[in-house]
N, C-alpha and C positions, 0 to 999 in steps of 0.2 A: 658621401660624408667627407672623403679627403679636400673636393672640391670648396665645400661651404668651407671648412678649416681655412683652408689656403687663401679663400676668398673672405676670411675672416680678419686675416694673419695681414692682408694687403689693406685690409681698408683700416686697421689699428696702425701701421707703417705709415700710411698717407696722414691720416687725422695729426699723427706726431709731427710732420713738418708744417712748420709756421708760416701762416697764409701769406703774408709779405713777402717771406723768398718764394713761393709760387708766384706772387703778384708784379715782385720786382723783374723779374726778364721782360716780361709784358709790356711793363710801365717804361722800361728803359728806351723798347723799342719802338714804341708809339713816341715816346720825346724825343730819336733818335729821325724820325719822321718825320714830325712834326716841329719842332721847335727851329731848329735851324734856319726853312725858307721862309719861318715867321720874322726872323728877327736879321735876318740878313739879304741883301739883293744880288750879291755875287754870282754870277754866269754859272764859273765854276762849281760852288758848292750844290747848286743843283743838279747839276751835270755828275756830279761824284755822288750825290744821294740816291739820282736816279740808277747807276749802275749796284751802288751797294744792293740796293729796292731787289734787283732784278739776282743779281746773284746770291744774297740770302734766299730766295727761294730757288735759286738750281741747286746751292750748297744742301739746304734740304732734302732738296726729292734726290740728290744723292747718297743724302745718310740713311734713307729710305733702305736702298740695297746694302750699302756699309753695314753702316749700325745697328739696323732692325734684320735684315736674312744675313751678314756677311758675307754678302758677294764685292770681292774690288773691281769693278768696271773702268776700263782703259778704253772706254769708248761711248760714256755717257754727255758728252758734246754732241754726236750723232743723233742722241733724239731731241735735244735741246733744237740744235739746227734745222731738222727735217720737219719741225711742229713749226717753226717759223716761218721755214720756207714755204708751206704750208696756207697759214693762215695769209702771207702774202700776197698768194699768186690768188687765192678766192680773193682778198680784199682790193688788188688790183681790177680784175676782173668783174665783180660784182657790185664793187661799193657798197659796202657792207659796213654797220656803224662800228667804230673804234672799239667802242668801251664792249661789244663783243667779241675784240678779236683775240683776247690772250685763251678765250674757253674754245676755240677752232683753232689754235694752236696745242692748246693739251691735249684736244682729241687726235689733231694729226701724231702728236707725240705719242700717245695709245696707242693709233694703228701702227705704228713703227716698231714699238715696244714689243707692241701682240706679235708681231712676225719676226722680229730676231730673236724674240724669247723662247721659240721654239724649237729654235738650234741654240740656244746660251745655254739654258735652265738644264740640258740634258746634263750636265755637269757643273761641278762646284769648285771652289778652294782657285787657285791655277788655271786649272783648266778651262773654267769660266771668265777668267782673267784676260787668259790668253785669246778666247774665241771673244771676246768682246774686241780687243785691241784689232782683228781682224777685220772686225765687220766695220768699226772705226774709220780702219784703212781705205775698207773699200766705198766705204759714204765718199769719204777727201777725195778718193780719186774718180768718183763717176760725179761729184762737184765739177771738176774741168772736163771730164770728155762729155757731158750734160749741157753743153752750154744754154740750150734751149728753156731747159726746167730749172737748174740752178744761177743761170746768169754770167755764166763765166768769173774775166776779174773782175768787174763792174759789180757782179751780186744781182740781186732782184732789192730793185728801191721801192717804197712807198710814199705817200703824199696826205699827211695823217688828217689833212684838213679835205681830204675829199671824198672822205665817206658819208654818208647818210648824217646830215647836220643834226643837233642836237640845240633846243631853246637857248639862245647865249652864251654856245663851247663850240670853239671850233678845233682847242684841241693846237693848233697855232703855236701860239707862247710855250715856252720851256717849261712856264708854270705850271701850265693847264694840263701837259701830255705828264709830267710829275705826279701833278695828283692823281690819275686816273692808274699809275705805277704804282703808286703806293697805296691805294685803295685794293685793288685787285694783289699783292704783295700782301698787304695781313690778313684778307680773304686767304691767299694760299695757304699762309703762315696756320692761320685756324684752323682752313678742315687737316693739315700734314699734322697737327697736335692731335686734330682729332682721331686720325686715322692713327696714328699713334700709340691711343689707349684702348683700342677695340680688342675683341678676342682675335681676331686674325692676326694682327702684328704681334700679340704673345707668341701664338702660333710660331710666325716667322722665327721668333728669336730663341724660341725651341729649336726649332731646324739650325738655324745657328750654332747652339752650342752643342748640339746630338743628333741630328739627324736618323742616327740609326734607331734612337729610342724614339723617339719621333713617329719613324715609321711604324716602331711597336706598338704604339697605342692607337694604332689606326690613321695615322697622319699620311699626307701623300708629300714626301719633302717640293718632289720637282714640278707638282701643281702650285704649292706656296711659293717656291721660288719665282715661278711664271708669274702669278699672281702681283707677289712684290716688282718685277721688272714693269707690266703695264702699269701700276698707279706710279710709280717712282717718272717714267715716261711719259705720263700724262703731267705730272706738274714740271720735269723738265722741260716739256713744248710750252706750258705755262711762261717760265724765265725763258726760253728763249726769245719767246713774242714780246715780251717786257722790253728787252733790251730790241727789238726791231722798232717797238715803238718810240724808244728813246732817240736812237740815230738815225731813224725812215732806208734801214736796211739791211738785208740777211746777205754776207758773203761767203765764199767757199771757208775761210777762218772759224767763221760759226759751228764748222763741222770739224773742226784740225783735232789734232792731239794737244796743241796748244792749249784749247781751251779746256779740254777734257783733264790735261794736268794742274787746268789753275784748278779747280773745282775739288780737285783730289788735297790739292795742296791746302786750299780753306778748310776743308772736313778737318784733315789731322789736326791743324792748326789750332782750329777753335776746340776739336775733338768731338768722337760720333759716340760716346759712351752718354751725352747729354743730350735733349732737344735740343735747347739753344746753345749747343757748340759749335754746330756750325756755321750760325747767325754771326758770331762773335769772330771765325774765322775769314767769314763774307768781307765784315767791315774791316778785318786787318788786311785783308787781299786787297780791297778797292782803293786805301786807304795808300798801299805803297803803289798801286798801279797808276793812281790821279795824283796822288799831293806829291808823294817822294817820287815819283817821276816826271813831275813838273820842275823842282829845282835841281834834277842829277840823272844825269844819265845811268849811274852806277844802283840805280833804283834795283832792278834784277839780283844783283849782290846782296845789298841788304836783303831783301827779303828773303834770298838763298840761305844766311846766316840767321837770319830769323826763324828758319826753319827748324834748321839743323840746332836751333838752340832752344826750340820749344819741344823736339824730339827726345832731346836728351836731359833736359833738365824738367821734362811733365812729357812721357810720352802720350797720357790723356787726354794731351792737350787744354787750352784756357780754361775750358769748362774745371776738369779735370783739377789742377790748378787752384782754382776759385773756390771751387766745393772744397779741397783739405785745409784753407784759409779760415775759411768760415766754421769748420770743424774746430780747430784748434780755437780761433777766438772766441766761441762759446764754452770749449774746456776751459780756457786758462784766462778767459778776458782779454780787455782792452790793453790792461796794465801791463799786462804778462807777456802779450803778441807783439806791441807794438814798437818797443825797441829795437827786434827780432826781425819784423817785418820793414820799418826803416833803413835794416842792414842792408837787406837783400834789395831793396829798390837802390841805393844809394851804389851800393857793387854793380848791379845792372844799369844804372848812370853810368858810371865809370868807365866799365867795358863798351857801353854804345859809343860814349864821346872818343876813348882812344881809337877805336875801330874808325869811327867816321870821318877823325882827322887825318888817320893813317889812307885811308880810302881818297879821299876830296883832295889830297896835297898828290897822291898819285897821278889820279884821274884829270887834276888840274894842270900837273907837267907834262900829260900827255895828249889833251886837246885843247891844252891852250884857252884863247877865249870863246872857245865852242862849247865850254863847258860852265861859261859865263859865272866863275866863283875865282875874281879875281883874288878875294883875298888868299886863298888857298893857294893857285899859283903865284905868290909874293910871297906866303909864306916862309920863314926863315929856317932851312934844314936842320941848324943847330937845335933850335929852339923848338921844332918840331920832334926832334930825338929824347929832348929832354920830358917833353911834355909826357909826351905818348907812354913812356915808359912808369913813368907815375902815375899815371889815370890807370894804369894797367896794375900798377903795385896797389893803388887803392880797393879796385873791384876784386882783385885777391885776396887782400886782409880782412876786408867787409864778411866776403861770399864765405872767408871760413870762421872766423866771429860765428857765425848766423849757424852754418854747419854744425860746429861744436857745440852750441846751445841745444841744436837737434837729434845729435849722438847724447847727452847726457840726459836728453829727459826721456829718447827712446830705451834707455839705462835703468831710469826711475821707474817707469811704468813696467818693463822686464821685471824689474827688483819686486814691485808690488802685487803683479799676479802671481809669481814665485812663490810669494808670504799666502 
């Protein structure tokens, strides 16, 4: 009886939210897709669509563990890598057609998953944290004393045009191996929604928040937790083949810490309390990695304060963010948000532009035209002193404008459940 209730209680919660914001993540992400190599020829933006493609789905099958069982994995590159390395060394050797090789990548990511999950999952919280970061280690380092299987520095390449040919694709062009990225990308995107809403991922996220009660009701936590490691590992081998098919190769990097930290760093960012928070943390990752690292070395910086500035001012992150946006402007409207909300983007102008002059006039006196922004190094110190300090007083004034509107209606509302 409690069951039918609760599963009563969940489909009147669902029916109340408005199909358009269910429909809008969807609809953004198919334009985000789509639209772009329609209407532009640029090298580049394909090149930057194909990586975002490929890491909105690792960002996923990481929130898999994050966000649905809360396990933090410091070693979920590992089966990203090992699913690639994977489907490579078959697709080298077999010639095997393309457009199957991201699904012999998630299966290699599976069998990787199934066997360190049986030493990870024995433990949670930390601890699981920790023995992840181990196993991590030791992928990286049997990457070089492996030469043979992993490729050494070189990596294991491929040659996307010589597998099993297909009617008028050879897979070739930038274009062709895109699409076939972002076809298999919303396919992922689906079934991890779908896998999403099943009874099992409730499950998980029971063991999440209680485990011991969990285990009361007959639950096995550290089956579910195994459980959640192999599919999270199977769509990680997924994204890792993604991106082998983008650059025709898996190197020992594919397996670092590096990569293992960007994908941590996209979760928070977008936030794992949403589906698509991650999505959203994907495209801000790829976004400083290709564009803001095309013109500034100092890319890594930014995106360090971007961090620390999405932590502490929405630890939910974007998602996070987005949804109390949308909350309020249904309370109090368009009229009421929008002044409110003007502030706060105008203070966050502010703060970005002083930061970034202050940064680019550094970074430009100190590599010179290696950092090819001459204007920054010609910039005038004085006029620089004066600037930076006013964009700085503006995002101040703004960000507490906006603040004090937020203290006085959290006042109002106090004041009226009180009555």
């Amino acid at each position: 009886m409690r069951d039918e209730i609760d599963g009563h209680d969940t489909a009147r919660a669902s029916s109340r939210v408005p199909s358009w914001r269910v429909a809008l993540p969807w609809a953004a992400l198919t334009l985000l897709l789509i639209v772009p190599p329609c209407v532009s020829t640029q090298s580049w933006l394909v090149a930057w669509l194909a990586q975002t493609a490929a890491m909105i789905v690792f960002a996923l099958s990481y929130n898999l563990l994050l966000g649905g069982a809360g396990l933090l994995s410091f070693g979920h590159a590992a089966s990203s890598g090992i699913g690639a390395l994977i489907a490579a060394q078959l697709f080298n050797r077999f010639g095997l057609p393309l457009p199957l090789l991201p699904l012999l990548g998630g299966i290699g990511g599976a069998l990787f998953g199934a066997l360190y999950g049986l030493v990870a999952t024995r433990r949670s919280g930390t601890a699981f944290a920790m023995i992840t970061l181990g196993i991590g280690e030791l992928v990286a380092a049997a990457a070089w004393t492996l030469p043979d299987w992993f490729g050494g520095e070189a990596g294991v390449a491929i040659d996307r045009t010589s597998g099993i040919a297909l009617p008028g694709i050879t897979f070739g062009p930038a274009r062709e191996a895109y699409a076939l990225i972002a076809v298999w990308c919303v396919l992922a995107v689906i079934a991890m929604y779908a896998l999403s809403r099943t009874p099992f991922m409730r499950l998980a996220n029971a063991v999440r928040d209680n485990p011991v009660r969990a285990a009361a009701i007959g639950c096995y936590p550290r089956r579910v937790r195994y459980e959640v490691v192999v599919w999270s590992s199977f769509f990680a081998g997924i994204a890792g083949t993604l991106g082998l098919i983008n650059v025709e190769l898996v190197s020992t990097e594919s397996v670092g810490m590096l990569r293992s930290g960007s994908v941590l760093i996209a979760t928070v960012i977008g936030g794992s309390g949403a589906f698509f928070g991650p999505v959203a943390g994907a495209v801000v990752l790829t976004f400083f990695s290709v564009v803001v690292a095309s013109a500034t070395r100092a890319w890594l910086l930014y995106l360090g304060l971007f961090f620390v500035a999405v932590v502490m001012v929405s630890p939910d992150g974007i998602a996070g963010w987005l949804r109390r946006q949308a909350e309020r402007i249904a309370r109090d409207g368009w009229r009421g948000c929008l002044p409110w909300l003007a502030c706060r983007i105008l203070s966050a102008c502010a703060w970005s532009l002083a930061v970034a002059l202050a940064v680019q006039w550094a970074y430009a006196r100190r590599f010179g035209t290696q950092e090819h922004t001459s204007f920054f190094a010609s910039m005038n110190a004085v006029w620089l002193a004066a600037a930076v300090p006013c964009l700085a007083a503006i995002g101040w004034l703004t960000m507490n404008v906006a603040a004090r509107r937020d203290r006085a209606l959290a006042a109002d509302v106090s004041a009226g459940v009180r009555e």
